[in-house]
C-alpha positions in Angstrom: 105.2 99.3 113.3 108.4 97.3 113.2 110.7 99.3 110.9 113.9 100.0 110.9 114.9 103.2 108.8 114.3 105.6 111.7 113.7 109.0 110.2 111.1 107.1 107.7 108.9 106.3 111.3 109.2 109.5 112.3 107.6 110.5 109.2 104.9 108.0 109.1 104.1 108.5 113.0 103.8 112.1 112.7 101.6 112.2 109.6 99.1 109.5 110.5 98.9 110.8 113.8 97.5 114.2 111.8 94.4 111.3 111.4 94.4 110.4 114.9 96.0 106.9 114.0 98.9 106.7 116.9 101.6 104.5 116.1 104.1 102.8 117.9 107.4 101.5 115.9 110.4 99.4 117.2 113.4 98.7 115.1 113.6 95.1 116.2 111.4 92.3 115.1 112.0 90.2 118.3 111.2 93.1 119.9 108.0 93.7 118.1 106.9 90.2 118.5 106.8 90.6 122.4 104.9 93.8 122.2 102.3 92.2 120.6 101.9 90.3 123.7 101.5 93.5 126.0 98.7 95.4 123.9 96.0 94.5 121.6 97.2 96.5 118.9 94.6 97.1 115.8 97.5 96.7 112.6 100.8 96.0 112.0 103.1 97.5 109.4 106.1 95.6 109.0 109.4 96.0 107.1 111.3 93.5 105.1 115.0 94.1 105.2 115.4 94.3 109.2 117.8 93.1 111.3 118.3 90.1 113.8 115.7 88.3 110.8 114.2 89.2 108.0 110.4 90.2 107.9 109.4 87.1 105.9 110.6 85.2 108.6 108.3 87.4 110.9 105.0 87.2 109.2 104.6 83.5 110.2 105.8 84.3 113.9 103.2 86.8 114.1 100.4 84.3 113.2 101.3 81.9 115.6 100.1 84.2 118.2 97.9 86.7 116.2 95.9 87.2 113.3 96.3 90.8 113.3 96.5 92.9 110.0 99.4 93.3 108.9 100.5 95.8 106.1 103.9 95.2 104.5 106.5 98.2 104.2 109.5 97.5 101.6 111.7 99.1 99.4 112.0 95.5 98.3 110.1 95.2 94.4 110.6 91.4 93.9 107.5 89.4 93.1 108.5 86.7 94.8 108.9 88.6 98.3 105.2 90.4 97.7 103.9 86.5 97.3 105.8 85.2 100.2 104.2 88.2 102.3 100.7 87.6 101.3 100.9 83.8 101.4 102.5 83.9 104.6 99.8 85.5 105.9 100.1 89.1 105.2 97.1 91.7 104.5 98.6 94.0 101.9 102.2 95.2 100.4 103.1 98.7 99.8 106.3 99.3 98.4 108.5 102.3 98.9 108.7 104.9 98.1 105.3 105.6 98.8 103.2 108.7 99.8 101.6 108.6 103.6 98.3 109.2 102.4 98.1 105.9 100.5 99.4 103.8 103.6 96.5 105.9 105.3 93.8 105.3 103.4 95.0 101.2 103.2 94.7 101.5 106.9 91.5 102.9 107.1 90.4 100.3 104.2 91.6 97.1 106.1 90.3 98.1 109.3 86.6 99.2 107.9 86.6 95.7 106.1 87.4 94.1 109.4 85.0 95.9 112.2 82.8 93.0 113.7 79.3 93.4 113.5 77.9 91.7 116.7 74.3 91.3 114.9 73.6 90.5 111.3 69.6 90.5 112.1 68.3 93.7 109.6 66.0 94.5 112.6 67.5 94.9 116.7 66.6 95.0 119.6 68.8 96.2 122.6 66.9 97.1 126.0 65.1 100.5 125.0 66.6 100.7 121.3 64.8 99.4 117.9 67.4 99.5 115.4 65.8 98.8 111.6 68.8 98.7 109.1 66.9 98.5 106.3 65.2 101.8 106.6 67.5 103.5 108.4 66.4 104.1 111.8 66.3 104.2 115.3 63.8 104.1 117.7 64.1 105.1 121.4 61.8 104.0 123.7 59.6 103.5 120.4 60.0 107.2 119.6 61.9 107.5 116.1 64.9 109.6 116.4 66.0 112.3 114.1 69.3 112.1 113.2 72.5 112.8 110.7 73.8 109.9 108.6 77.0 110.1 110.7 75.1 110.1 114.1 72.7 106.8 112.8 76.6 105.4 112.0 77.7 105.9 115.7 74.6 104.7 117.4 74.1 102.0 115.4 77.6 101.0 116.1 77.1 101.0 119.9 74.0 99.2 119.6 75.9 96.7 117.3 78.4 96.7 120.4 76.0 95.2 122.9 77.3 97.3 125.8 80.7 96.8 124.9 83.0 99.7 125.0 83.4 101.4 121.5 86.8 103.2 120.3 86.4 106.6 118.5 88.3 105.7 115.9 86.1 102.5 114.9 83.3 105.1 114.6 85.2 107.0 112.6 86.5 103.2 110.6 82.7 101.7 110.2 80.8 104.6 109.0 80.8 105.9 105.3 79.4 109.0 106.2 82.4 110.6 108.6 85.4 112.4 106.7 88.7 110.3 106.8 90.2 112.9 108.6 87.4 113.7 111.0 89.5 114.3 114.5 88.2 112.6 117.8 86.7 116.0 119.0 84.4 115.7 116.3 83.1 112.4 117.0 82.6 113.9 120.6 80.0 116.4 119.0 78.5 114.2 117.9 78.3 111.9 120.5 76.8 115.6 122.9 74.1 115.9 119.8 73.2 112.4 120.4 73.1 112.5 123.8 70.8 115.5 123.8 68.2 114.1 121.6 68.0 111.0 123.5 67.4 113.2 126.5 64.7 114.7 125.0 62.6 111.7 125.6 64.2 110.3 129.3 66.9 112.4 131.3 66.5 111.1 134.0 69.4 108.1 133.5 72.9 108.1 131.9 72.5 106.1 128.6 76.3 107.0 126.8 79.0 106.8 129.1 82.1 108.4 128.3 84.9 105.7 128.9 88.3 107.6 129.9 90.9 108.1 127.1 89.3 105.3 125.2 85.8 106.0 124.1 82.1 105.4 124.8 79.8 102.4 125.7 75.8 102.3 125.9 73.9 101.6 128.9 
């Protein structure tokens, strides 16, 4: 987040971390455009009237090296800077004041919208999985599984994945079926039920690996 008013980032970074969202917010926009070059960051929430130059002038910076979300942040109500924003290249405007919950949920809504799906095929295939989107289900080792909406969601979405390592909060961003403001330890119960019922048909190799402080990837 590149903002600013100081006590309003406190406020934001302390209520959408009550969603697991973490933020991290500098009051310079120079300063913001080099942190996007240190970390793959998922959003960016910018504000208008900053110093050193003025968001507008940001938006395009940012697309020269990005083409991360970005939501825009401003007390400012003219029509003309909500056009600039958006033809410039941002996502969405919110304009103070505004209640947390609504930059949440425009968050969440931008993010869902943007999740890749590695396959589009309706039916797939990965090692000893047999995904079939149409119906619903998953086989394991042709064995259909028995699971919650919320656990087909997170299974799916490693499949999806290919191997690749998946965040907890994109489970919690591509499934329709998990509460907004589900907390990572519940995505980990789910992940143990999982687990479990896949060992029920072969224990004897690791198939979800736990990835330290960042989420899980299938073997």
């Amino acid at each position: 987040m590149i903002e600013d008013d100081l006590e309003l980032a406190q406020i934001i970074t302390e209520y959408l971390a009550s969603y697991d969202i973490e933020v991290t917010n500098t009051d310079s926009p120079y300063n913001g455009l080099s942190m996007l070059n240190l970390k793959d960051y998922k959003l960016l929430i910018l504000d208008l009237t900053l110093p050193e130059i003025d968001g507008l002038e940001v938006i395009p910076k940012v697309r020269e090296k990005s083409d991360i979300p970005i939501i825009i942040s401003s007390a400012r109500d003219d029509i003309l800077d909500k056009v600039m924003g958006l033809e410039r290249g941002a996502d969405d405007y919110l304009p103070k004041p505004y209640n947390p919950r609504e930059l949440q949920a425009r968050i969440k809504a931008i993010l869902k919208r943007i999740t890749p799906l590695e396959k589009k095929d309706e039916n797939l295939k990965k090692s000893d999985f047999d995904l079939r989107e149409e119906d619903m289900q998953i086989y394991f080792k042709n064995q259909l599984l028995t699971l919650t909406l919320a656990e087909f969601d997170i299974l799916r979405l490693m499949i999806q994945r290919n191997s690749a390592v998946v965040a907890r909060e994109d489970f919690i961003y591509a499934s329709d079926h998990i509460e907004d403001d589900s907390s990572l330890k519940n995505i980990d119960v789910m992940i143990s039920r999982i687990r479990t019922k896949l060992s029920k048909i072969d224990n004897s190799k690791t198939i979800i690996k736990s990835v330290r402080g960042i989420g899980y990837q299938l073997l």
